[in-house]
Each structure stands twice: as structure tokens, then as C-alpha cells.
C-alpha positions as CSV (number, residue, x, y, z in Angstrom):
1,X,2.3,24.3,-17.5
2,X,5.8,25.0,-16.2
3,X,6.4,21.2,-16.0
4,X,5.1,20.9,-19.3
5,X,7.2,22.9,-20.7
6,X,10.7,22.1,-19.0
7,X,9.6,18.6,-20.2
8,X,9.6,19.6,-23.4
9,X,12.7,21.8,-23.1
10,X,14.6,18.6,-22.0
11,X,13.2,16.2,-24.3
12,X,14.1,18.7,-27.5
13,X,17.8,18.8,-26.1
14,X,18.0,14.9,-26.0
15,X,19.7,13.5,-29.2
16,X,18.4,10.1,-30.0
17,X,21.1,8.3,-32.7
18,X,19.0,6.6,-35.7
19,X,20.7,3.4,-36.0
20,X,20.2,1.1,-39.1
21,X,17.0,0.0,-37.7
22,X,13.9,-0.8,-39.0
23,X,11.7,2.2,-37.5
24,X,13.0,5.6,-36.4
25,X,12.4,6.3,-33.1
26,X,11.3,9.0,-30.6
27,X,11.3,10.2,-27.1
28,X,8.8,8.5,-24.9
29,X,6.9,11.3,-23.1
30,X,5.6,10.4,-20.3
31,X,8.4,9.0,-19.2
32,X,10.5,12.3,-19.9
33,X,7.4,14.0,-18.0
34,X,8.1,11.5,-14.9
35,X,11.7,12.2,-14.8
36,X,11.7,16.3,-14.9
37,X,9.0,15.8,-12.1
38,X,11.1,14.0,-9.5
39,X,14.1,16.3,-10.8
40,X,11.5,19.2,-10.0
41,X,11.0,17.5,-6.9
42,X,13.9,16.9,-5.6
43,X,15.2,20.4,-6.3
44,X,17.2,19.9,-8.7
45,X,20.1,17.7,-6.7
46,X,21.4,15.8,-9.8
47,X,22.4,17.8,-12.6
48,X,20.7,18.3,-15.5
49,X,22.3,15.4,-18.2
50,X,21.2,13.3,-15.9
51,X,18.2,14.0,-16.4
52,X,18.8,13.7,-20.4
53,X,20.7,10.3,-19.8
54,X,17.4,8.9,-17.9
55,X,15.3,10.6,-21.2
56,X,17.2,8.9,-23.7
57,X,17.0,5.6,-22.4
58,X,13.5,5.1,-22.5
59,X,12.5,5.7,-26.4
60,X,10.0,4.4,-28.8
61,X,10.0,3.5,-32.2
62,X,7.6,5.4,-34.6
63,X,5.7,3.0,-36.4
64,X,3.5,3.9,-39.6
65,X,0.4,2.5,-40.8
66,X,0.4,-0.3,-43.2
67,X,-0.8,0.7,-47.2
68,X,-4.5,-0.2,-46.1
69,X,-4.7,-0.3,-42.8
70,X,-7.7,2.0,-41.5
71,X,-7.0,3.0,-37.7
72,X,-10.1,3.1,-36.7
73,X,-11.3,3.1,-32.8
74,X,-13.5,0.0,-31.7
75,X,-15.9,1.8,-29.2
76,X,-18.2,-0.5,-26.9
77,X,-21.4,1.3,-26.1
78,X,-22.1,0.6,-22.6
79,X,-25.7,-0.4,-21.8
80,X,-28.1,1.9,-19.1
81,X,-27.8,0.5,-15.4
82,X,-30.9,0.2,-14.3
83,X,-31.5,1.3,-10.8
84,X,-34.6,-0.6,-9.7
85,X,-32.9,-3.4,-7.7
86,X,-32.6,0.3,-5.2
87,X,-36.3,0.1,-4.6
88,X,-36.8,-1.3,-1.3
């Protein structure tokens, strides 16, 4: 929970500039949850805009769904195994 939330402290003090692009974009997550962790890690020997400067380079743009467009899972059901090739 502790890295949870210092991930989330960092990733709210990153400023991402919106460029005349065609998406707006975000911070990617896991990535900002990698980078606290070997910052956590390594007890804190770089300082702490590195650690924003690492953050800010990985981001991802936020793409909405078409007029339309149902998102909608496909599951695949996955058959029974059948365990009679165990019978010896």
C-alpha cells in the first residue's frame, strides 16, 4: 500500500504538456509503479525528479471509443480436461 501510494504521489506531481495532438495523454502506470520501486529499492540514491523525469517519459495517449463501438470482452470458455488418460 505504501508503494501504491508514493506511486501515485509521484505520478500526480508529473506535468505532462498536451501538445496539438490528436489524443490527450496520460501517465503510464505501471511503469511509474516500476520506477518508485527501484527508487524504493535503492534507497532513495537519485533524487526525486529523477524519478519524475523517468515518469514522464513513458506516457500514453487516452483514446475514446468510436460513436458505435461496443467494448465488449470476447471470452473463450475453456472445455473440461478430462482426466481418464490417469487411469492406469
Amino acid at each position: 500500500m505504501i508503494l501504491y501510494n508514493f506511486a501515485e504521489m509521484m505520478t500526480s506531481h508529473v506535468v505532462i504538456s498536451q501538445m496539438d495532438k490528436r489524443h490527450p495523454y496520460q501517465v503510464n502506470f505501471t511503469v511509474a509503479v516500476h520506477v518508485c520501486r527501484h527508487f524504493l529499492s535503492s534507497r532513495g540514491d537519485g533524487s526525486p525528479s529523477d524519478v519524475e523525469a523517468l515518469i514522464r517519459k513513458n506516457i500514453l495517449p487516452i483514446r475514446p471509443l468510436r460513436p458505435g463501438q461496443l467494448n465488449t470482452r470476447k471470452i473463450r470458455y475453456k472445455s473440461a480436461v478430462s482426466f481418464v488418460y490417469r487411469v492406469a
